[in-house]
C-alpha beads as a LAMMPS data file, in Angstrom:
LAMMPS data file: protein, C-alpha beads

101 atoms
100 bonds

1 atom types
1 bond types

-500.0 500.0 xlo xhi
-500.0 500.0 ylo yhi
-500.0 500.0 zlo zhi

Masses

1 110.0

Atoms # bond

1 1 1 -21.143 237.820 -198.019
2 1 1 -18.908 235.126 -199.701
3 1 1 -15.233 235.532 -199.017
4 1 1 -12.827 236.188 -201.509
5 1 1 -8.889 235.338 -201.580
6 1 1 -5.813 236.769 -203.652
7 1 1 -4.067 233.985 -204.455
8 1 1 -1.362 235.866 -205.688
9 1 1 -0.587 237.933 -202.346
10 1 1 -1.165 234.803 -200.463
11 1 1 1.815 232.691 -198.846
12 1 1 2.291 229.142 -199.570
13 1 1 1.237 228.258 -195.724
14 1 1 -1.937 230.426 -196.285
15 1 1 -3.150 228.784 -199.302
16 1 1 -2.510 224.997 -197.990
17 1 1 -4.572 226.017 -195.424
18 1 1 -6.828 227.471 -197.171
19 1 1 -7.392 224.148 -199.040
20 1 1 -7.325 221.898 -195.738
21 1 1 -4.414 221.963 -194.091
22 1 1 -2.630 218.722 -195.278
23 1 1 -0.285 219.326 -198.186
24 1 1 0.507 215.659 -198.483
25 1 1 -2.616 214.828 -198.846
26 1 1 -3.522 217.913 -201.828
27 1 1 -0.388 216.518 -203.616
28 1 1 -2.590 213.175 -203.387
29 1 1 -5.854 214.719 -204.934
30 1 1 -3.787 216.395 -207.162
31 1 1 -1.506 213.053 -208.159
32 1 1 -4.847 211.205 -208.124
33 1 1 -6.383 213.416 -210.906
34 1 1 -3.946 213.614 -212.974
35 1 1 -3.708 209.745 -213.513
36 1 1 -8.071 209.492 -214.124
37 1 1 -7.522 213.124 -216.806
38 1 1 -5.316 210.848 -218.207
39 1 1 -6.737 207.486 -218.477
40 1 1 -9.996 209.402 -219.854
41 1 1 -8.193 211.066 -222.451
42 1 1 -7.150 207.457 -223.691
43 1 1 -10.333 206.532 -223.625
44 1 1 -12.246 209.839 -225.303
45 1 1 -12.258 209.041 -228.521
46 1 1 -14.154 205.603 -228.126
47 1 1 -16.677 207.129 -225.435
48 1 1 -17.533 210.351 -227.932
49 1 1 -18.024 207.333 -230.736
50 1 1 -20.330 205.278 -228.341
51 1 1 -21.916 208.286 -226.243
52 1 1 -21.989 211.379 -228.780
53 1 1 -22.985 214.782 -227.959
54 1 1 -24.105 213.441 -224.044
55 1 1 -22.479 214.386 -220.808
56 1 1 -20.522 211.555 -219.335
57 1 1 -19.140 210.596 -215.805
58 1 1 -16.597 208.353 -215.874
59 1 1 -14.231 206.842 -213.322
60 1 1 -11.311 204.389 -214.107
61 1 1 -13.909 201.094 -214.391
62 1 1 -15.524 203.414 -217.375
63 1 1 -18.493 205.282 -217.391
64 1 1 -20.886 205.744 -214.114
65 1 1 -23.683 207.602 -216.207
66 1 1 -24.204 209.253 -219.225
67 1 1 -27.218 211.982 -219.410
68 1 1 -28.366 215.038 -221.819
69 1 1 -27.635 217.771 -219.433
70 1 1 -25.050 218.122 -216.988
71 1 1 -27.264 218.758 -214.147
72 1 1 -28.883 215.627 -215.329
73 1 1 -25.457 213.850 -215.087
74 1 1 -24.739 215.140 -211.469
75 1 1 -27.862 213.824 -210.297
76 1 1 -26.822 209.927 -211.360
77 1 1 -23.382 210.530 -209.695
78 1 1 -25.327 212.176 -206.741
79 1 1 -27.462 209.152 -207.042
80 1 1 -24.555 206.504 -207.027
81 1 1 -23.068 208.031 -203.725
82 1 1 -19.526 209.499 -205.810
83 1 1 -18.226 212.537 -204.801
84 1 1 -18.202 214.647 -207.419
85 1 1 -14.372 215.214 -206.873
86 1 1 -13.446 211.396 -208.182
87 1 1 -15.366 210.973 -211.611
88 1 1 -14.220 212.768 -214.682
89 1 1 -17.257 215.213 -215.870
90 1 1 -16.728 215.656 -219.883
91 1 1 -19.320 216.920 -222.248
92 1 1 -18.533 214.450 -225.486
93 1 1 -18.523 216.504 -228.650
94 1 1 -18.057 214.611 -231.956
95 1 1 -17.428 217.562 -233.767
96 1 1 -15.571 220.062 -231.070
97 1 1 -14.408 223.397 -232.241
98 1 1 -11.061 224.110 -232.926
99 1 1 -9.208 226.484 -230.846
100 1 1 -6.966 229.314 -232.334
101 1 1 -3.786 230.590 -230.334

Bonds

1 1 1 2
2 1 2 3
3 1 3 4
4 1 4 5
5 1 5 6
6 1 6 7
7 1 7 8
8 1 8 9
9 1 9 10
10 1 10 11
11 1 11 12
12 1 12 13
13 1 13 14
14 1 14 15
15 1 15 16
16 1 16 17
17 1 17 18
18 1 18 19
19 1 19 20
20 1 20 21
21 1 21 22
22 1 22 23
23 1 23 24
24 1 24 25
25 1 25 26
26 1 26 27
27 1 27 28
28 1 28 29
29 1 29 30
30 1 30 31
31 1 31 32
32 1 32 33
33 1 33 34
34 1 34 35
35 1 35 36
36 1 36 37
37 1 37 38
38 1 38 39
39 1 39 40
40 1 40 41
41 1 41 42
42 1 42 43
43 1 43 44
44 1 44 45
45 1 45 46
46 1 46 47
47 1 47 48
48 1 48 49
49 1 49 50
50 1 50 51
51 1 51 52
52 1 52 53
53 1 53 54
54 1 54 55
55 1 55 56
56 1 56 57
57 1 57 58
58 1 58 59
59 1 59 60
60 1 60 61
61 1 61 62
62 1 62 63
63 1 63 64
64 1 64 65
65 1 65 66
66 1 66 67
67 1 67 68
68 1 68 69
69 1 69 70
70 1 70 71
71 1 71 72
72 1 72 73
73 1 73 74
74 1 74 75
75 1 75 76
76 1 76 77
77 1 77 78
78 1 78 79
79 1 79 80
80 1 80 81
81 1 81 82
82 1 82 83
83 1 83 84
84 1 84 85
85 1 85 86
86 1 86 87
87 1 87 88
88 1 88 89
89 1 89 90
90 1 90 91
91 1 91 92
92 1 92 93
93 1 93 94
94 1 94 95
95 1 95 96
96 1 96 97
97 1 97 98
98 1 98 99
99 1 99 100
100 1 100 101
């Protein structure tokens, strides 16, 4: 039976621990992937021209491997000895649709 949590009921202590215990260390992660979302971002436009319409996994040196399905992609990663948690997974659209609010 997988185990399911209310994040919303949950206190502050609960959910740290939840995550593994070290809240420094989360506000790492956290810090960490914030600065590689945003070094890809400055970077998207020229991947999606040279890499269009493939899935891409990129860490701040540039891309790691670029594949036609995202399984596909994992694998490479897998492959490379990356955890999965420190490479940016994007699928690069050339034409991506627009989003209405």
């Amino acid at each position: 039976m997988e185990a399911t949590f209310d994040l919303e009921t949950m206190t502050d202590e609960e959910v740290v621990d939840l995550l593994g215990g070290d809240l420094d260390r989360l506000h790492r992660l956290l810090d960490d992937a914030q600065k590689r979302d945003a070094a890809f971002d400055a970077v998207r436009d020229d991947l999606t021209k040279e890499f269009p319409n493939r899935w891409i996994a990129w860490v701040q040196g540039g891309p790691v491997a670029t594949a036609d399905s995202l399984d596909s992609v994992y694998a490479k990663v897998d492959a490379e000895g990356l955890k999965r948690d420190s490479v940016v997974v994007e699928f690069l659209d050339p034409n991506p649709p627009i989003l209405r609010l």
